[in-house]
N, C-alpha and C positions, 0 to 999 in steps of 0.2 A: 748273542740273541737280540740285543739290541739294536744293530745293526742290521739284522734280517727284519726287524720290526720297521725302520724305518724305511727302509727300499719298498716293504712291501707297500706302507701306510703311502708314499711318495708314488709308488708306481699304480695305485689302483685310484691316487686320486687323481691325476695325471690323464688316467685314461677313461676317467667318469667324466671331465672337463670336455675331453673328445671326444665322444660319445654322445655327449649330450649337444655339444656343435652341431654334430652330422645329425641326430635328431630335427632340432630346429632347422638344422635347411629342407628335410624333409617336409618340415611343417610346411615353410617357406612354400615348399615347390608345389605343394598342394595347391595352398593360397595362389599362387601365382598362376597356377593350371584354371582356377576356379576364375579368374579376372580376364584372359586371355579368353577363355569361354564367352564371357561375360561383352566383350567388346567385339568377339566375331557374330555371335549373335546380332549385335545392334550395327556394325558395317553390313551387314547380310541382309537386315529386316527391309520393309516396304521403304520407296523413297516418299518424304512428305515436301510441303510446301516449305519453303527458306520461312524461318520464322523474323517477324517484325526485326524483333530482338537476339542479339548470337550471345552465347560466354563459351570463352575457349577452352573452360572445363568441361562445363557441365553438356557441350554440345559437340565436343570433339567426338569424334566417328558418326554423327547423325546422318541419314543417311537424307539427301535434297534430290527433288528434281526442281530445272527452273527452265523458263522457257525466256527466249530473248534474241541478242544475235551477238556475235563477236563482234568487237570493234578494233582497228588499229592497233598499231604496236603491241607491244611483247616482251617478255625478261626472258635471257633464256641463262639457264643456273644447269652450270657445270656439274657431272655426273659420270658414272661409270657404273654400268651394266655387266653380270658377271656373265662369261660367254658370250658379250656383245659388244664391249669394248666403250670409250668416250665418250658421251655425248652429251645432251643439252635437253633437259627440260623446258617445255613451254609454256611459261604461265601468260597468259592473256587478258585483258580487259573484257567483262562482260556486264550486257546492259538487259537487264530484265524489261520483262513488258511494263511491270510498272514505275522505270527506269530507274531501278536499285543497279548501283555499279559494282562488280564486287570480281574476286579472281579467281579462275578458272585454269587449272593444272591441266593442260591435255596429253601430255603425255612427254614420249624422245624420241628425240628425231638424231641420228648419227650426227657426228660433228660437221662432214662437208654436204649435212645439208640444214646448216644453221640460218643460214640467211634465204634458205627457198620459201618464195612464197606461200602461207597458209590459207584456207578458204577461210570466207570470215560469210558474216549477214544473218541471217535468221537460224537458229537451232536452238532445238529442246536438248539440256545436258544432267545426267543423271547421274552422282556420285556421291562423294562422303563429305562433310567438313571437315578440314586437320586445320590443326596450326603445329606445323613439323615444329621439333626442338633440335634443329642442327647445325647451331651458331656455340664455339666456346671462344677461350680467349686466341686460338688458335686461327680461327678463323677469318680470311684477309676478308677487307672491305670489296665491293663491286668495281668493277672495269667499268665504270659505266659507258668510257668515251668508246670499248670497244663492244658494248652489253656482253658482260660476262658477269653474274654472279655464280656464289659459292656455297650457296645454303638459301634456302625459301623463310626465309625473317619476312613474316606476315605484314607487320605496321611498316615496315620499307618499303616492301613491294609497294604494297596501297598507297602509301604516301606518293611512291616515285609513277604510281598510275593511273594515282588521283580515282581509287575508288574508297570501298568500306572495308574492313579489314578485317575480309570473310575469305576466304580460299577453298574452294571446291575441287576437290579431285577427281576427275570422271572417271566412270566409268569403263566407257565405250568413245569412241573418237570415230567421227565419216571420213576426215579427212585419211584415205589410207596412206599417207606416209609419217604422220603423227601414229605410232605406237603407244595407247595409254599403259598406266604403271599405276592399276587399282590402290587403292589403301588393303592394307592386308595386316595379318600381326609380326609378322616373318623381322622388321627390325624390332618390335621390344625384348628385351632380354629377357633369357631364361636360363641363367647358370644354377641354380641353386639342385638340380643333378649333379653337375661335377661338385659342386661346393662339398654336398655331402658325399661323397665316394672319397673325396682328400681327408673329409676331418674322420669316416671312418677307417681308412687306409692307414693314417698317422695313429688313430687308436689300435690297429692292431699292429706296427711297430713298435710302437712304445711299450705294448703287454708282452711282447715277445722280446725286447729289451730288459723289461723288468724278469721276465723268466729267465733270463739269462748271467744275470746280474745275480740273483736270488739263485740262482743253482752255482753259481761260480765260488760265490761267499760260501755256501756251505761246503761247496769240495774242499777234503783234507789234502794241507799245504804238501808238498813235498818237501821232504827235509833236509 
């Protein structure tokens, strides 16, 4: 009897521990649903004026318009497009009317046409503030002697284009063979579905391990 006591007492705490997992990811996924909201709403809302002042918390997804013109040069940082295949983001140098320097995402452009000439000079550009986070310890340094980067690191670019170290993702791009590539929420995560489907999955093997365990002990041994 003892033995049936303790299988049980082990197997129901066992599966209260997972249970209550897949709970909280639940909670989780709520929370997560509710933030994801929360940040397409404000990608989506009206564009305003670039404020004085940026912080890359509290202004990441804002939405700007700024008027000005493209200036010279260009980063273009390696990418791949699903169903599109290789290519190269354009970040650009941009000089505002009140000549605030700052960078400008326009989009991808295929890889053989990395080096095609862009229109540059006057344009009104409408889009989000990011400061992506797609540097780990993984990730190599710039090609610079070939411009090839590998991830949009905000204070580098700036630094290597000598503006502020603001990054704006348009939009919409005139240039038609620049492709833009909106902010949207489609890269932040959201597992905390499967999270919970595993830790309730793993609680009902385990209860049906425990039933099995607890019906075994009590079958009379054969002699």
């Amino acid at each position: 009897m003892g033995r049936l006591m303790f299988l049980l007492i082990f197997g129901l705490t066992g599966a209260g521990i997972l249970i209550s997992l897949g709970v909280w990811q639940v909670q989780r996924l709520a929370w997560k649903e509710g933030v994801l909201s929360e940040i397409e709403a404000r990608i989506d809302a009206a564009p305003v004026a670039l404020p004085e002042t940026v912080d890359p918390e509290a202004d990441r997804y804002l939405p700007v318009e700024v008027s000005g013109r493209f200036l010279p040069g260009e980063i273009h940082v390696l990418v791949s497009i699903k169903r599109v295949g290789p290519g190269f983001l354009i970040i650009a140098p941009f000089e505002t009317e009140t000549g605030r320097r700052i960078l400008v995402d326009r989009g991808f452009v295929p890889s053989d046409a990395k080096a095609a000439p862009r229109t540059l000079g006057p344009e009104t550009v409408t889009g989000n503030l990011h400061w992506p986070r797609e540097t780990d310890s993984y990730t190599p340094d710039p090609d610079l002697e070939a411009n090839t980067w590998f991830a949009r690191e905000v204070p580098d670019m700036a630094a290597h284009l000598d503006t502020d170290e603001v990054l704006l993702i348009a939009r919409s791009e005139t240039d038609p063979a620049i492709r833009p590539i909106p902010v949207d929420t489609a890269g932040i995560p959201n597992d905390h579905l499967q999270y919970a489907i595993t830790w309730f999955s793993l609680a009902a093997i385990w209860i049906m391990m425990t039933a099995l365990f607890l019906w075994r002990s009590r079958a009379p041994r054969q002699a």
